[in-house]
C-alpha positions, 0 to 999 in steps of 0.5 A: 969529301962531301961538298955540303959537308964542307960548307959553313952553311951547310954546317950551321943548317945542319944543326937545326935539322933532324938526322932524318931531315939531313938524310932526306934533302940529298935526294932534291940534288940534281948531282951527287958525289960517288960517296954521296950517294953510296951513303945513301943507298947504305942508308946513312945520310952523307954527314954521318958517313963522312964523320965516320971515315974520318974519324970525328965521331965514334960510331956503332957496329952497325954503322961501321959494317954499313960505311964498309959495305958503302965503299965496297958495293958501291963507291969503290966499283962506282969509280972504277967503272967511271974511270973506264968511261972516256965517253960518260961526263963527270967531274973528278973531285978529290978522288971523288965522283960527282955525277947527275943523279939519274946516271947513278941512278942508272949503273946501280939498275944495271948492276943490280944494287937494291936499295933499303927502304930508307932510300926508296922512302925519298926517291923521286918517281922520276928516278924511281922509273929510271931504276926499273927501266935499266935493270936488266930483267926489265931490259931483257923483258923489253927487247929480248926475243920471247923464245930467248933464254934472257926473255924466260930467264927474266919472266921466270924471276918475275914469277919468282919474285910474286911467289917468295912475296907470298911465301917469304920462307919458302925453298927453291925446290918448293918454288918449283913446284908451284902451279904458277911456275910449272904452267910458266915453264910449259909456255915456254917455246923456240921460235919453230914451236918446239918446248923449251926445256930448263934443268932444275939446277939452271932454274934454282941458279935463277932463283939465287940470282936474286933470292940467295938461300943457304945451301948444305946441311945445318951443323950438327949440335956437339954434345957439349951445346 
């Protein structure tokens, strides 16, 4: 349970700010609780989400649907993997986590874990740098060799990723054929200079990583829709 939401302070300061306000104060903590902060990152504030669980308040669809993928994307994996970490520091709490911000910060980089808009609104620069510096295609970009397919992979997502901010609707197939991506793909070389070539079924696994596009033909309309 969260360690604000127990207190008698916390509780009487509570009621004198905005919801906004609740939210936006986790993000001056030094250490979180797992269920803190995968809150957060679902962009409910703790308070909320703990009122939820525990069944004081009732609560939208919507908010139901974020506290699932709360504890399931985020805390329940968080621990688990904590729990395997003999080496990592963290205080055990009530079945709980509490860690410093930037380790949390760090796991959900190297897992990939996007964050809404809500939570990078607050997010400190600090943490901000933390998140880009141990995300893998960042990882890959930096220390693997640039004739390795983790090297092109990681470019090739980059350009990706410019491509689909221009064009947000646009197809895989479409993104293939994209100067900026065949030119790309032809930069591409093995360390004794030959080209190194990838099947566009690789390319598109690439592509999904990060930017999931729904496949098979749309159902057909019955006669009586």
């Amino acid at each position: 349970m969260s360690r604000k939401y127990e207190t008698i302070l916390w509780q009487t300061l509570k009621s004198q700010l905005s919801e906004e306000e609740v939210y936006s104060s986790y993000f001056h903590q030094d250490l979180l609780s797992s269920s803190e902060f995968a809150a957060l990152a679902v962009a409910l504030s703790p308070d909320r989400y703990h009122e939820i669980i525990n069944g004081i308040t009732s609560a939208s669809d919507e908010e139901y649907s974020l506290c699932s993928q709360a504890n399931t994307k985020i805390r329940l994996p968080l621990i688990r993997f904590m729990l395997k970490q003999p080496k990592t520091k963290y205080i055990l709490s009530e079945e709980d986590i509490i860690m410093p911000f930037a380790y949390l910060i760090e796991w959900v980089a190297r897992h990939k874990i996007l964050f809404p808009k809500r939570f990078v609104k607050y997010l400190p620069d600090s943490l901000k740098h933390i998140y880009i510096q141990f995300h893998p295609r960042n990882i890959a970009l930096r220390e693997e060799s640039k004739y390795g397919t983790p090297y092109h992979k990681a470019r090739f997502q980059e350009v990706v990723d410019e491509c689909i901010e221009k064009e947000p609707e646009i197809a895989p197939a479409d993104i293939l054929e994209k100067d900026i991506i065949t030119n790309l793909l032809k930069s591409f070389h093995r360390e004794e200079g030959k080209n190194r070539s990838y099947k566009p079924r690789t390319l598109k696994g690439w592509i999904a990583e990060d930017h999931p596009f729904p496949h098979g033909r749309p159902k057909k309309r019955s006669e009586t829709d």
